[in-house]
Structure formats: C-alpha cells, structure tokens
N, C-alpha and C positions, 0 to 999 in steps of 0.2 A: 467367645459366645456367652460371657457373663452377661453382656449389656442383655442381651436376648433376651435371656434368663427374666434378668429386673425387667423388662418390658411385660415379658409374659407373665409377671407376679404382678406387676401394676394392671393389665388390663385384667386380670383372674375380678383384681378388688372392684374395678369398676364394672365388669359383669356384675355383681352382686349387686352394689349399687345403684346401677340402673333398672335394675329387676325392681329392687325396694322403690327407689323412684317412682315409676308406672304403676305399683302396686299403690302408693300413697295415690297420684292423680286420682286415677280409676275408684277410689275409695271416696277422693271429693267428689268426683262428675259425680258416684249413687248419692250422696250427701245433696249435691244441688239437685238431683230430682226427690231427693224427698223435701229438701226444702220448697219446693215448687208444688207439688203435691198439698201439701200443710198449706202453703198459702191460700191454694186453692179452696181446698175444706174451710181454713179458719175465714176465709171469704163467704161459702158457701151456707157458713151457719148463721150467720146475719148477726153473730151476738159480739156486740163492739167491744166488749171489755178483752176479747180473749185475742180479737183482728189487733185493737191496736196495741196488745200487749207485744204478739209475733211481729209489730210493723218498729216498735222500738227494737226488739231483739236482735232486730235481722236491720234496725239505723235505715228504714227505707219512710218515704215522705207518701207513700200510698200503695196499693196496689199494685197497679202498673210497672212502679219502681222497682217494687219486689219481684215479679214475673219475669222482668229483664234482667235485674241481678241472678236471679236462680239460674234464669238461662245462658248468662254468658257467664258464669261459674261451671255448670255444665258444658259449653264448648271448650273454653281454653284450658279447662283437666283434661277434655278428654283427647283433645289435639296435644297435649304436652304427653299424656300417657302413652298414645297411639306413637311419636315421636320416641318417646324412647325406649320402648320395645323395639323397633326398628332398630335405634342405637344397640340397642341389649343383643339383638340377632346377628348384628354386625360382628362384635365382639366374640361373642361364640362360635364365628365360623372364624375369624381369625385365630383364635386361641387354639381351635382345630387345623388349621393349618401350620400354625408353630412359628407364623412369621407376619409381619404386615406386607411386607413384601412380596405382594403376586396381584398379579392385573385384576383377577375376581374382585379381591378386596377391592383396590383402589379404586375400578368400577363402580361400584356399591357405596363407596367413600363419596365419591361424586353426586350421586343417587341422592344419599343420606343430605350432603352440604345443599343440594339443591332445593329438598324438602323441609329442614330447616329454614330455610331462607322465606317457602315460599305459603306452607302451611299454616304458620302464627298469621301472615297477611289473608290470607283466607278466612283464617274465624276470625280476626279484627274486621274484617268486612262484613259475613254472617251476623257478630255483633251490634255491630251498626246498624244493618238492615232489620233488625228484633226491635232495635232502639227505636228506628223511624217510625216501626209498623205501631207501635204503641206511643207515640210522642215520647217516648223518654232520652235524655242525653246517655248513654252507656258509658260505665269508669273510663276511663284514659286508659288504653291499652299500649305500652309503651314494646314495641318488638326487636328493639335494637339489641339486646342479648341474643338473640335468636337469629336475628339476622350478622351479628360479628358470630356465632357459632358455627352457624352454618357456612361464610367464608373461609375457618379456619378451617372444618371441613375441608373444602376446596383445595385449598395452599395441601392440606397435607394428601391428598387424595393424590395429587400433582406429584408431590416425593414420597410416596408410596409406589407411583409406576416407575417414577424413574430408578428407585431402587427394585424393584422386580424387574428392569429389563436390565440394570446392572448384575443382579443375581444373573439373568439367563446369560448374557456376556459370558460371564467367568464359568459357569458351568461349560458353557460351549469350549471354550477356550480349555479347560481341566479335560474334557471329553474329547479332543482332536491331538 
C-alpha cells in the first residue's frame, strides 16, 4: 500500500497546484476585462497621445485589434481556469475516496478527458467568431495540448475502471 500512499502525496501536490493554476487564469480573464475596459476609455477620450501610447503597450496595429486580443485573452483564461477547477474537484473527491480506483472517479475521468478535448475547440471557435465580427485575424490558437490532455484523460479513465472492477473482484472473492 506504499505505492498508494506516493499516489495520494502526488495528487495532495497537484490539488494545490491546480487550485494556484485557476487562481492565475481567473486573475488573467479580470486583467483582460480590464484591459478591454482601458481600451475602451482610452478610445473614448479621443486624446491620441495616450490611445496610441496603450495601442504600442498592449503591440496592437488599432482598435479593433486590441478589443479582439482583450477578448480572446478573456475567453481562453477563463475556459482554462473554468477546466481546471474541474480538474481540482476531481482530485478532491479522489483524495477523499483514498483511491483512483472506483467507477465515480473513472466516470468523471471520462467527463473531464471529454471536456478537455472539447472546451479549448469551443473558444478557438468563440475566438474566431470575435475576430470575424471585427475584421480582425485572432492569434493562432494552437489546442493540441489540450486535446493530447484530454485523450490521456481517457486512456486513464479506461484503467481506472478496470481497476475498480478488479478491486470489486477481489473484495467479492475476500467476502465469499
């Protein structure tokens, strides 16, 4: 039951970590509504020296540009934060249960690897559709971290049941 043990001291660290994780996103998303905010003001004041001081600050080629970068700085923090609190909640009910091994988790595992996969494709869409609405090209959103994450998800979600119906096996078997 050592191995167990190191499991549950690795996932204790990565609770923590994911907690700080989502804390950081969540902290960019307010940051890109206030930089979206600011744009807006330092648009709204018509005084060019201070617009295109924030339009070199923030490396954007006008307006527009900047609106779309604020906004898709605000989706893909807050789609990554919103992801791993998820993650983070995972973790906490396994840690409470003292094992990865039970169908809840693995269920949930599957859940998780699905929404990884499917969520980042979501706001790179959102993204785009911001970009189009404004004529702007949007960064390169590149999601293939996210989508090999959310696969290994999967794979492990997969030996996660089959060792909870190996656990129920041997319980059965220990109990007859």
């Amino acid at each position: 039951m050592k191995s167990l043990q190191t499991v549950q001291k690795i996932m204790g660290v990565f609770r923590v970590l994911t907690l700080v994780a989502a804390i950081c996103c969540f902290v960019g998303a307010a940051g890109a509504l206030i930089g979206l905010a600011s744009v807006a003001v330092a648009s709204a004041l018509s005084e060019p020296g201070f617009f295109n001081e924030l339009m070199e600050l923030m490396e954007c080629n006008g307006l527009y540009e900047a609106i779309v970068g604020c906004i898709e700085g605000f989706v893909i923090a807050l789609n990554q934060g919103v992801l791993l609190m998820m993650l983070h909640g995972y973790i906490k009910r396994e840690r409470e249960d003292g094992t990865p091994f039970t169908q809840r988790g693995a269920k949930e595992l599957t859940k998780l690897g699905v929404l990884y996969i499917v969520m980042p494709i979501v706001a790179a869409i959102i993204v785009a559709v911001v970009g189009a609405c404004f004529k702007v090209e949007p960064t390169e959103l590149s999601n293939g971290h996210a989508v090999g994450f959310g696969i290994t998800l999967l794979i492990l979600s997969a030996v996660f049941r089959y060792g909870a119906e190996l656990e129920a096996k041997l319980a059965e078997k220990q109990g007859a």
